[in-house]
Each structure stands twice: as structure tokens, then as C-alpha cells.
C-alpha positions in Angstrom: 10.1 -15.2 12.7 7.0 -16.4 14.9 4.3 -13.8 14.5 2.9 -11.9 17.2 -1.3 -12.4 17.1 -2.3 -10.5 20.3 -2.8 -6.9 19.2 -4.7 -8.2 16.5 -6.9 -10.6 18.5 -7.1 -8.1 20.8 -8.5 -5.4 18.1 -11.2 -8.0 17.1 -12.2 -8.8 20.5 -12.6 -4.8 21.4 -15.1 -4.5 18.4 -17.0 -6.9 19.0 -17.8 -5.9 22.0 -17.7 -2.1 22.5 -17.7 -1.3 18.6 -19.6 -3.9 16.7 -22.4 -1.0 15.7 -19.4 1.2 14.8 -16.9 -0.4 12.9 -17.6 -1.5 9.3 -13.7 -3.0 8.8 -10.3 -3.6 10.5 -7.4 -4.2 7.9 -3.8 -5.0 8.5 -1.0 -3.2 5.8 2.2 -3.1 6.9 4.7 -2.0 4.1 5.3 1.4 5.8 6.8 -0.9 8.5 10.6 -1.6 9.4 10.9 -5.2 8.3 12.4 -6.2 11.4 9.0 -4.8 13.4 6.9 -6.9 11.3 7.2 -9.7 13.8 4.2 -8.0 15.7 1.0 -7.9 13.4 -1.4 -5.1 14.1 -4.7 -3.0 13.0 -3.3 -0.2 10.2 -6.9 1.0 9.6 -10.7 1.1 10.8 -13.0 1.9 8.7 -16.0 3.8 10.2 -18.1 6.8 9.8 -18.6 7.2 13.5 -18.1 11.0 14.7 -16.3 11.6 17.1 -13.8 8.3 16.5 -14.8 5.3 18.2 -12.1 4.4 21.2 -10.2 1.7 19.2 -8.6 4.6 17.2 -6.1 5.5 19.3 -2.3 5.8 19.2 0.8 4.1 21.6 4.1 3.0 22.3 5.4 -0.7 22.7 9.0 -1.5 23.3 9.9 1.6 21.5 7.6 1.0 18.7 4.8 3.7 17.7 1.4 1.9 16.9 -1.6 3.8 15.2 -4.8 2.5 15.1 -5.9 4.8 12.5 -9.9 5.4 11.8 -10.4 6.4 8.3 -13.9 7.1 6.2 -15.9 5.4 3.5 -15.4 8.5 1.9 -11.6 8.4 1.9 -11.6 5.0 0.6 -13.9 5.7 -2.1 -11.0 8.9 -3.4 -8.4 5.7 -3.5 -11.1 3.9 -5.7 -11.0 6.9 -7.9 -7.4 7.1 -7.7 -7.1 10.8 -5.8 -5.2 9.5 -2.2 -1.9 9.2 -1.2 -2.0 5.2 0.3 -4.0 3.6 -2.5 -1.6 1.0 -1.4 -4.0 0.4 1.7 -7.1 0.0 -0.5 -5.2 -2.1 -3.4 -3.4 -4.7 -0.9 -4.4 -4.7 2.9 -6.1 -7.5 4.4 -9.4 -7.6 5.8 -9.2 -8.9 8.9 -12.8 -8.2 11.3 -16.1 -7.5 9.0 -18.8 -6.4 10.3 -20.7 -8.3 7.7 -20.3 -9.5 4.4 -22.0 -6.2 2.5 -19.4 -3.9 4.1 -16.7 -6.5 3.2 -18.2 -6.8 -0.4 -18.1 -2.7 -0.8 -14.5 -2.6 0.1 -13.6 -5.2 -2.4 -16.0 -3.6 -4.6 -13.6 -0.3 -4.1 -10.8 -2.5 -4.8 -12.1 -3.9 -8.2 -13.1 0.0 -9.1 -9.0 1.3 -8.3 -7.8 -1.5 -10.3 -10.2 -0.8 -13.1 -9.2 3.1 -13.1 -5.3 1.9 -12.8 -5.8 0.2 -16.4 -7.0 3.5 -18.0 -4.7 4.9 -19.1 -6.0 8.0 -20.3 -7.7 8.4 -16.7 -4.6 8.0 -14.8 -3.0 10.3 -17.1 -5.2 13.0 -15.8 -4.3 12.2 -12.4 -1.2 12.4 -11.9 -1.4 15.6 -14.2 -3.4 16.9 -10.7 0.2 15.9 -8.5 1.8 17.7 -11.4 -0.3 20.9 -10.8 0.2 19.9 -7.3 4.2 20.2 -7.6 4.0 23.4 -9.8 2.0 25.4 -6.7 3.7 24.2 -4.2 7.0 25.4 -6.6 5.5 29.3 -6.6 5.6 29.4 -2.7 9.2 28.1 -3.1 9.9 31.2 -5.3 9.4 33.2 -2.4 10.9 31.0 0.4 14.2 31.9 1.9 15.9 29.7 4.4 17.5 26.3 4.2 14.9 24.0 5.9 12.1 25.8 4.0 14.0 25.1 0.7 14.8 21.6 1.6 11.0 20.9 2.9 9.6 22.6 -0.3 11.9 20.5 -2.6 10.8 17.4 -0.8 7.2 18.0 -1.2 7.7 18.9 -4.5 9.4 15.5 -5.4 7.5 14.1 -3.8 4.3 14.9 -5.4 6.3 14.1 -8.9 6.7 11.3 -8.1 3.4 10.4 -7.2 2.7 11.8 -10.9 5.0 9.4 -12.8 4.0 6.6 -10.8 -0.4 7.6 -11.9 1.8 7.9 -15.7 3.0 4.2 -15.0 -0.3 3.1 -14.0 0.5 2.0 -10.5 1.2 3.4 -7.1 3.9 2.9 -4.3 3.9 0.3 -2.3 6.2 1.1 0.4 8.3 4.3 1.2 11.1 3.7 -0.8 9.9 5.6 -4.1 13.3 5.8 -5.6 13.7 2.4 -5.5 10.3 1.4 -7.0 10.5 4.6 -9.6 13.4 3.0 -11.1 11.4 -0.7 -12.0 9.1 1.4 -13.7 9.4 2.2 -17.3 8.3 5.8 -17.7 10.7 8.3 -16.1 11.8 11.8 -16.8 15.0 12.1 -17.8 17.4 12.7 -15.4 14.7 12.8 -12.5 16.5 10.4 -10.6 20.0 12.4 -10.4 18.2 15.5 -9.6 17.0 13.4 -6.8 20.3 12.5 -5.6 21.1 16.2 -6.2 18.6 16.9 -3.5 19.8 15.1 -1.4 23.3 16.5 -1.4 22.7 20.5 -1.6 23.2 22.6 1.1 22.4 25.6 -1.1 18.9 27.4 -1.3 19.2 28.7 -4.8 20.5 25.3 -5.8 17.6 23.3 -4.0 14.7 26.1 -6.2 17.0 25.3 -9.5 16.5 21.6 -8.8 13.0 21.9 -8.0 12.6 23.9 -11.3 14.1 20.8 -13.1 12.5 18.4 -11.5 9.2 19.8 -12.6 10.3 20.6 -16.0 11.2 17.1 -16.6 8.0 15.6 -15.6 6.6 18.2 -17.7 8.5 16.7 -20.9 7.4 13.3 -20.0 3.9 14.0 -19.6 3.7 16.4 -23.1 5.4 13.5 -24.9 3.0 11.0 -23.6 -0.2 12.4 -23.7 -3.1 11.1 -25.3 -3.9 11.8 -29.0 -7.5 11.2 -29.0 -8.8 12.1 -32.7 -11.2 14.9 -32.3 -15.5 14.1 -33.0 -16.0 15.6 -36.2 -18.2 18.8 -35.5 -19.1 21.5 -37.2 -18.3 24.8 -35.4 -21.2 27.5 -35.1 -19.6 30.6 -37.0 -22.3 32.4 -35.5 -20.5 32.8 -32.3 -17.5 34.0 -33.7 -19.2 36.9 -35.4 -20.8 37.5 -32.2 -17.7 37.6 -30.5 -16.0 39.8 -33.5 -18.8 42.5 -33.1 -18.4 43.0 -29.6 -14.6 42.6 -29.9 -13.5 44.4 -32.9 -13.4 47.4 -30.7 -10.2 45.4 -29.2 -8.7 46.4 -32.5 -9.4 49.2 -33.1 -8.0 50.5 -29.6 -4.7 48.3 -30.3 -4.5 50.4 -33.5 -4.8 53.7 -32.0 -2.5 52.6 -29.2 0.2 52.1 -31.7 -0.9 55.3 -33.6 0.0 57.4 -30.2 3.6 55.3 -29.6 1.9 54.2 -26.8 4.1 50.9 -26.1 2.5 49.8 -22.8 -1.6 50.4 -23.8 -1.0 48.7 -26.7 0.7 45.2 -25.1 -1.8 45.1 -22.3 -4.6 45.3 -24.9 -2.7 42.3 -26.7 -2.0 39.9 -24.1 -5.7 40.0 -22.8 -7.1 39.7 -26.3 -4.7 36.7 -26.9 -6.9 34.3 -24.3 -9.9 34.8 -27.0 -7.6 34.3 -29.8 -6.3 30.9 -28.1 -10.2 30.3 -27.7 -10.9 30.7 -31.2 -7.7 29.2 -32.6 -7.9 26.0 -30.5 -12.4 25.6 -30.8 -13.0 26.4 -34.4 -9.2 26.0 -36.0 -8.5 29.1 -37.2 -4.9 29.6 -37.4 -2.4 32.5 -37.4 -4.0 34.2 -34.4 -0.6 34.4 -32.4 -0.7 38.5 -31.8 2.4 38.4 -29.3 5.4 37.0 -30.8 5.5 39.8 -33.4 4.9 42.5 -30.6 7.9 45.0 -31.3 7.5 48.2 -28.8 10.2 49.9 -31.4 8.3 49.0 -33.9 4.4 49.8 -33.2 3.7 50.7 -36.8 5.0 47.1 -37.8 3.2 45.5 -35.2 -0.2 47.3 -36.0 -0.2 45.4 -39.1 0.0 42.2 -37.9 -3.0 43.1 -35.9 -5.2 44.1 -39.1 -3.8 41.1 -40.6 -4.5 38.6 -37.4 -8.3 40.4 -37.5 -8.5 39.7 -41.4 -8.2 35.9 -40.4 -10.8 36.3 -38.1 -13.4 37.8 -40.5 -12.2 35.3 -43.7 -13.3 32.6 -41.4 -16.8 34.0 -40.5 -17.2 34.4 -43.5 -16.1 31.6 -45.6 -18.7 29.7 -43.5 -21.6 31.5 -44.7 -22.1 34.0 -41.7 -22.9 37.6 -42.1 -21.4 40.3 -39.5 -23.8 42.6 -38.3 -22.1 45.5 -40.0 -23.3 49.2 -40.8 -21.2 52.4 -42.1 -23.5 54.8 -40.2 -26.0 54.9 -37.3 -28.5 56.1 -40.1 -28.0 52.7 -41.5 -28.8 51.0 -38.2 -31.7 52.7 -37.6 -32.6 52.2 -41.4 -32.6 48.2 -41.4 -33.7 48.1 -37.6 -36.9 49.4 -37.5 
């Protein structure tokens, strides 16, 4: 197949003489082409910070083919480098072909070096595509709420869509043409199933069926991601105790209204003062490793008597730990005594 220079040469001869202070770069990336419109080579991207966009950018039809002259950032292009766009193909594999001198060819290569640098780290990539797995799980809540069959069916696909763009960040690597399915299945970390609940998409005409997928779909990914994330051995530290008495004098109170909650029968009180003191538990549990601070499992609202005890015994764990490391709570049986030592 004889390639087709002239929209090319034609690109390089506009610059240089209506946008040579403009344009830092034109690069050529055709993957999101039809093979058979290959044949005719064009400009995929400028790169230039002019504002508004310099008259190259533009957008037409030849023969029935669409053509877009895109203009894109520095800025953007830096976000591929870091590994946070959608076409890091662009950055990883187009070809340069107008410069308007060597230092703003060098930064894109430069950019270049930096993506594949952050594509071999692992434990960075990991945390991106944990951001397209966020991604997948908001875009999932709207869905909740959606009703209609080509809201459901554009949902679903945004949502795969985005999961996919976290298993391929997982695999270290990114898409290099629009057919993801086909490259998801050369690489070798997938969530199970993913790619039948895929086909699955493809095939319902049912809105309660296209959320259950989506559900899967993201539960999946979730698996994959929990079983391969990255153990790093914690620095050893040694956790100031002093906060945690801090925090148990100003938050023993918590107790003591969760006790008199369950005192009254008062089911309702007594959970919402649980759950919201179980985010400072968490805290506490996962920052200085004191275990056995799971309030909620062993709430019982026929059973508040029972439950109360688990409280006093949760709290217990709480004050051991202050003070088997050496730290006094600021304790006094009477406001006499206060005044007494605080004068």
C-alpha cells in the first residue's frame, strides 16, 4: 500500500509558515485508525500552549474519512508522563514528525523516558489504576439510580471501560489500539471471569441485568487488586501513646453515652453512637496496633445489655494500651481533685 505524504507535508509546510512561533511539535499515531485508512498518513496531535488554538487545529472530511488535527498541551502530556491520561499510547509511541527545535523535541522524549520509568513501578502503577478503580465505583453509584436502557448500557460501558484501564495500570502497560478485549487477554493479570462479564454486556437487553454485571465487574477487579497489592513491611516506629490518651479523655464521653443508650433500650442512639466512634477505633487499631476494637459486629439491638459489655471491654483495650506504654490519663474522681492538683 503506497502511502499518502500530502497532508503531512502539507501540516509542516503550514507551520512553518503561519505557526512556527506557535507550535512546539506535530506527531503522527495512528492505531485508533481503520487499517485500511492508514494508506493516508496525517498529523494526530500538536502540541502547543497557544490560547485560543492556532488554525492548524482544525477538523474535516476526506472521501468519507473524518480527520482531526487535534492541539493538545504540555500540560496534558506531562499527566501521560505521570501515567493519569487516557492515550498514554500517544506519548509512549507516536512519531515526531515537525520540531520546532531540538529542546522541545528533547522534553517530549524526556516525557517519554519519565512514562516508561513510572510503567516499571510497580507499586506506582498500582496506585493508578486503583484511581480508574475509584473511577468505576462512582460512576457505579449514579448507575444505582439510573433507569432506562441506554443509560444502563452507557453506564456499564464507562464502567468497563475504566476497569479496564485499571487492570491494564495493574499489568504495567496501557492500550495501544481500541480493541481492549483483545489486548486484556495477552496480559497476565485479569479478574476472574472479567472477560465473560464482558461478553455478558454485550448481550443484555435488561437494565437490572446490565447494574448486576457492572456490580461484578467491579467486584472482580476489586479481588484482583486486594490480592495483589503491595506488602511493604512497615518503618519500625514507635507510636506516641500520648495521643491516644488525648484522644481517650476527650472521647471516653463516647462511652459513657453508648452505655446509657443501652441502659434506656434505646437501640437506634446507641448504634449511631457506635458506627461514628468506629472511624477512631479503625484510626487507632490500624496507627498504633491495638487490636480488638471492632464495636459493630457484636451490635445486637435485642440484646443492648450484651452489647454494652463489649463496649467496656473494647474501652478496657484502649486504656491497657496507654498504659502499658508508660502514659498516664489525666484522670480525677471529683472537680475538687482538679482544682486540687491544678492550681
Amino acid at each position: 500500500m503506497t502511502a499518502d505524504n500530502r497532508l503531512i507535508d502539507w501540516a509542516i509546510d503550514e507551520t512553518r509558515k503561519k505557526y512556527a512561533s506557535q507550535i512546539s511539535l506535530l506527531l503522527e499515531h495512528n492505531t485508533y485508525c481503520l487499517e485500511e485508512d492508514r494508506n493516508v498518513r496525517y498529523v494526530n496531535t500538536i502540541i502547543s500552549d497557544a490560547d485560543p488554538f492556532v488554525g492548524l487545529a482544525r477538523t474535516f472530511i476526506i472521501n468519507g474519512i473524518g480527520y482531526d488535527f487535534q492541539q493538545r498541551t504540555w500540560e496534558s502530556f506531562e499527566r501521560d508522563a505521570d501515567a493519569k491520561g487516557y492515550y498514554l499510547t500517544v506519548l509512549a509511541e507516536a512519531k515526531i514528525i515537525y520540531s520546532r527545535n531540538e529542546a522541545d523535541r528533547q522534553r517530549f522524549l524526556y516525557l517519554r523516558a519519565k512514562l516508561m520509568a513510572n510503567l516499571a513501578d510497580f507499586n506506582y502503577m498500582f496506585q493508578r489504576g486503583l484511581e480508574w478503580l475509584d473511577n468505576a465505583m462512582e460512576l457505579y453509584k449514579t448507575m444505582a439510580f439510573e433507569t432506562g436502557l441506554c443509560k444502563m448500557r452507557k453506564a456499564v460501558g464507562y464502567i468497563s471501560d475504566s476497569l479496564c484501564m485499571a487492570v491494564a495500570c495493574l499489568n504495567q502497560t496501557y492500550f495501544k489500539g481500541f480493541n481492549q478485549l483483545e489486548e486484556l487477554k495477552r496480559m497476565k493479570h485479569i479478574p476472574q471471569d472479567f472477560l465473560v462479564y464482558c461478553q455478558q454486556m454485550l448481550q443484555s437487553s435488561d437494565e437490572e441485568a446490565l447494574k448486576s454485571i457492572a456490580y461484578r465487574m467491579i467486584q472482580t477487579t476489586r479481588k484482583l487488586f486486594y490480592s495483589m497489592e503491595p506488602r511493604i513491611a512497615p518503618a519500625v516506629v514507635h507510636p506516641d501513646y500520648t495521643y491516644v490518651a488525648e484522644w481517650y479523655q476527650e472521647c471516653s464521653y463516647y462511652f459513657r453515652r453508648v452505655y446509657a443508650f443501652c441502659a434506656q433500650g434505646d437501640a437506634s442512639l446507641a448504634f449511631g453512637e457506635s458506627f461514628r466512634m468506629q472511624t477512631d477505633l479503625d484510626d487507632l487499631a490500624r496507627d498504633f496496633g491495638i487490636t480488638g476494637l471492632d464495636l459493630l459486629t457484636c451490635f445486637n439491638a435485642e440484646d443492648l445489655a450484651g452489647f454494652a459489655q463489649h463496649v467496656k471491654l473494647v474501652e478496657q483495650r484502649i486504656v491497657d494500651a496507654i498504659q502499658s506504654n508508660h502514659v498516664t490519663i489525666e484522670d480525677y474522681a471529683s472537680v475538687d481533685e482538679f482544682l486540687e492538683k491544678n492550681v
